[in-house]
Structures are given as structure tokens and as C-alpha cells.
N, C-alpha and C positions, 0 to 999 in steps of 0.2 A: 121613732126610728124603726124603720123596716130588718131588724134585725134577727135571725136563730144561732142557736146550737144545736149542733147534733151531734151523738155519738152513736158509733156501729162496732158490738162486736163478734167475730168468731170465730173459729177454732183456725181460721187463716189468718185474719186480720183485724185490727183494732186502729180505728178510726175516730178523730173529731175534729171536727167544721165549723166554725165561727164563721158567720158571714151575715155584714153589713151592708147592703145595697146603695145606701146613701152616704159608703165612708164611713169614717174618714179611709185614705189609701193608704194599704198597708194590712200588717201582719205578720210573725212569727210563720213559716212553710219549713217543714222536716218531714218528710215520707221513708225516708229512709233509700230511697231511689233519688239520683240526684236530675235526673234529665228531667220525672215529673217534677219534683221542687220547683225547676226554671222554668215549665208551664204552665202549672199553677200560679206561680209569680207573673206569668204575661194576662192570667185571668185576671187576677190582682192587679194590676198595671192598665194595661189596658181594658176592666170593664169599670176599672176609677171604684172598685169594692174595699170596702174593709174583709180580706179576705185569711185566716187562720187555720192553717191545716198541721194535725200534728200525726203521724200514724206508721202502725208496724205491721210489714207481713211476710210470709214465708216464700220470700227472697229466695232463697237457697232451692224451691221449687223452679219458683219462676218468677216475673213480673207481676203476671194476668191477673190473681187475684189480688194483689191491694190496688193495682189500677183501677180495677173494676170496682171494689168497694170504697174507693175513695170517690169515684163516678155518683154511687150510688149516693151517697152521706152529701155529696155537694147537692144532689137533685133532692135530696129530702131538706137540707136546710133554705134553697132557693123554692120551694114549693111554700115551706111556714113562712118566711120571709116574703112572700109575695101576698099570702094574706087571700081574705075576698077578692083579688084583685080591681078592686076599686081606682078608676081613673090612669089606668094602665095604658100606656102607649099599645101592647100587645104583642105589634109587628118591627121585626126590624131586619134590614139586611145590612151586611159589611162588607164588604172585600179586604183583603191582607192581603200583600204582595213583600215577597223574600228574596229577593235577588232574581233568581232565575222562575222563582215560585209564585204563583197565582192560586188565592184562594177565596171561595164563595159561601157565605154563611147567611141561611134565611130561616127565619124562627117567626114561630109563632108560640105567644105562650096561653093555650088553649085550653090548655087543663086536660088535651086528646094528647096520647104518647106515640109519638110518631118518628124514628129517625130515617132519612135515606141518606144513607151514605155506602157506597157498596165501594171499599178497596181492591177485591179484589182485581178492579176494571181497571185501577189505579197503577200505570206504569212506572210504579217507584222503585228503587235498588238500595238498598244497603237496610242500618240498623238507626237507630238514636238511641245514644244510650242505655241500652238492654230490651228498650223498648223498637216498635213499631207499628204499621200505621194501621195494622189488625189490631193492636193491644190500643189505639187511637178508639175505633169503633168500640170496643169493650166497654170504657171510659166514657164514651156516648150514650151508649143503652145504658147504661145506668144515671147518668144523668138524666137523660130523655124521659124512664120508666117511672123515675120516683119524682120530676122535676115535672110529671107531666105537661112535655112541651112538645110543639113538633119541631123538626130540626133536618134544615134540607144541607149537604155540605157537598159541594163539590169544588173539584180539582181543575182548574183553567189551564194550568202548565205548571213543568213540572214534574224530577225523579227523584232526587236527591231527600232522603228520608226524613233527615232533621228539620230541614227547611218545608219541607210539605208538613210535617206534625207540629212545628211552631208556629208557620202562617197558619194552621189552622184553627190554633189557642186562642189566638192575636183576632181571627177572625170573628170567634164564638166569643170572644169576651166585649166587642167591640158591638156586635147584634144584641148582648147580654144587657147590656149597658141601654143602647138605645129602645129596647121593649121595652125596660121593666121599670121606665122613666114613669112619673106622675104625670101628665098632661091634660087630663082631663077631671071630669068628675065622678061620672057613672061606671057602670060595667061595660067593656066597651063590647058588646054584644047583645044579637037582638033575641037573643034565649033569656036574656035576664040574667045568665051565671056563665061561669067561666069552666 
């Protein structure tokens, strides 16, 4: 089983990640922010993970940081869980689509930490629950930095704030799923490492 734990704490946030690649689907999600719980659960859901997140932070500041170190703890336990990456699909693209919503998720998992995602270019309006699609990117780079992957997301269509940060879960969980598949045998790179 392709499976880790990990735990992160400090003086903001305290964090831990259970996460199974090969399942089973499902999991216990409490952050204590309810808008991340549901997408985290659309990572769970749609990247088909055994995914467990349990975690507390100083709410009462802001969102940003247990977004962010929940980002981070998911990228550190998809980096042990991926292993040597041996026989790794690598690449994978998704699209999600949200009603009015269009979104593009392309990854590579390179072991090179790369995100482009640039909101600000992002003609979105409103909130999702306490969060938005800046505290989105936050939650990226720390996935991306500890999960070293690269990670390309953009925006096809689309304002409406909930619906652009859930197609974008939907998205990355869906890219998530199809990279980190077994399909082959080797490293799939001509460096010999990942």
C-alpha cells in the first residue's frame, strides 16, 4: 500500500494526514473550517484516495494559515506515499466543469516544485466560506513545495468564487489520481530519478 502519515505542528496550527493512494475511499475530514472539510472531501472523492485529515488553527486570525499548513502536511504525506516513484504514470491532465465554471489542472509529479496559478488575473467575485481563491493558491504552494510537483491550474470560465475553488479541488484531485497511477515499471524518466 502506497500509504503515509503525517503530522505538522506550530504555534498556529496543528495538523495530520492520513493518506492512501490506492484507497480504500474515504476518511474521517474536520479542520475546523467547514468550506475546506468539502474540499478536501472532493480530493477524497474524486482522486478515489483514502484520504484523513484532522487539524486546528487560529481561526480567530484568519483562515491562511491552517490552509496553508494543511497544503503543506497533504504535500509531505503525497511525496512519502509516492515513494521512489517507481512505475508512476507522472503526467496527468483534468478538467472540472461547475455549472457556469471551467477548470484546467496539468501536473507533473517531477520531484521539480513548480505551481502557476496566478489569481490575481482570475476575474472571480465573492468569498467561499471564509476562504478564497488567494487562500486557494496558499493551499497550492504548499502542496506543490513539500509534494514536489509541478502544477499548472487555470481558469477557462468563470466568477463565482465557490464554484471556481471546488472545480478546482475536483480538478487536482482528478489530475492527482491519474499521475500517481502504477502503469508502468521503471522510473519514468530519462535522468534515472524523479
Amino acid at each position: 500500500m502506497r500509504e503515509a502519515l503525517v503530522e505538522r505542528a506550530t504555534a498556529e496550527t496543528w495538523v495530520r494526514v492520513r493518506l492512501g493512494l490506492d484507497g480504500p475511499v474515504g476518511g474521517k475530514v474536520v479542520t475546523g473550517l467547514p468550506f475546506l472539510d468539502h474540499m478536501l472531501l472532493q480530493l477524497q472523492r474524486h482522486g478515489r484516495f483514502l484520504l484523513e485529515v484532522e487539524a486546528r488553527g487560529d481561526l480567530e486570525v484568519d483562515v491562511h494559515h491552517l490552509v496553508e499548513d494543511v497544503g503543506i502536511a497533504l504535500g509531505q504525506a503525497l511525496k512519502e506515499a509516492l515513494g521512489e516513484g517507481v512505475g508512476l504514470e507522472r503526467y496527468a491532465e483534468a478538467f472540472a466543469p461547475m455549472d457556469e465554471t471551467l477548470v484546467l489542472c496539468v501536473l507533473d509529479l517531477s520531484g521539480r516544485p513548480h505551481l502557476e496559478y496566478r489569481p490575481e488575473e482570475w476575474p472571480v467575485v465573492g468569498e467561499a466560506g471564509g476562504g478564497n481563491h488567494y487562500h486557494l493558491r496558499e493551499f497550492l504552494r504548499g502542496l506543490v513545495n513539500h509534494g514536489r510537483l509541478t502544477l499548472h491550474l487555470r481558469l477557462l470560465s468563470g466568477r463565482e468564487a465557490h464554484h471556481v475553488v471546488e472545480a478546482s479541488f475536483k480538478a487536482l484531485a482528478r489530475a492527482l489520481h491519474r499521475a500517481s497511477r502504477v502503469t508502468g515499471e521503471g522510473l519514468p524518466s530519462t535522468k534515472g530519478v524523479l
